[in-house]
C-alpha positions in Angstrom: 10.7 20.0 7.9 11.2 18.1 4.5 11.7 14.7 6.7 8.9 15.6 8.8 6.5 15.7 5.8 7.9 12.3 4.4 7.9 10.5 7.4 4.2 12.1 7.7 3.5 10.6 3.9 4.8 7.2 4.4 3.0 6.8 7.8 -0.3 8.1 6.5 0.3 5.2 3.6 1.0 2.3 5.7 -2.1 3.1 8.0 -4.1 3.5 4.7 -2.8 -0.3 3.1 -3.3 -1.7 7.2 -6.9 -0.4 6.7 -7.3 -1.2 3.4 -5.9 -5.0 4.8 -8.3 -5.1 7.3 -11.4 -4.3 5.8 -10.8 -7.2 2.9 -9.3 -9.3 5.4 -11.9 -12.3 3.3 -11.3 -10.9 0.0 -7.6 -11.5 0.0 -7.4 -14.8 1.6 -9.7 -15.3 -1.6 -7.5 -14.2 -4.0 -4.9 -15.9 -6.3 -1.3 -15.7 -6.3 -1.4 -13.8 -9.5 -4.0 -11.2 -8.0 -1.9 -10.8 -4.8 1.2 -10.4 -6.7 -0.8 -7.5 -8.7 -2.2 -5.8 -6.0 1.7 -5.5 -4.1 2.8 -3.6 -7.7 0.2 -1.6 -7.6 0.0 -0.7 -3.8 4.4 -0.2 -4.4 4.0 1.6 -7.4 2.0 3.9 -5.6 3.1 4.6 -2.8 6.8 5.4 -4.8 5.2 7.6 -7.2 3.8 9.5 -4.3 6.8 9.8 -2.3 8.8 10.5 -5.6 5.9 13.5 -6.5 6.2 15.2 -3.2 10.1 14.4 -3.1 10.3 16.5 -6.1 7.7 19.6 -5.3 8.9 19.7 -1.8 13.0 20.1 -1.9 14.4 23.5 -3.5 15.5 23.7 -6.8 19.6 25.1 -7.4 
């Protein structure tokens, strides 16, 4: 069930950065190196703070 839910997580965040893609298709062949570069930390950082949030308050404590 734990995989399940990650799997579920990571899926629902890759369709979410493909939309996300999409819908600024123009803005982001507009931006600079240095904003693209930003905006993949940002997107990573997110999406391992959110796997490492529900890592943690889905697997049982010893």
């Amino acid at each position: 069930m734990k995989v399940h839910r990650a799997v579920t997580l990571v899926v629902m965040m890759l369709i979410a950065v493909g939309a996300i893609a999409l819908l600024t298709a123009e803005g982001i062949a507009n931006f600079g190196t240095h904003s693209l570069i930003a905006l993949g930390v940002v997107v990573i950082a997110a999406a391992v703070s959110g796997a490492a949030f529900s890592w943690k308050r889905y697997t049982k404590r010893p």
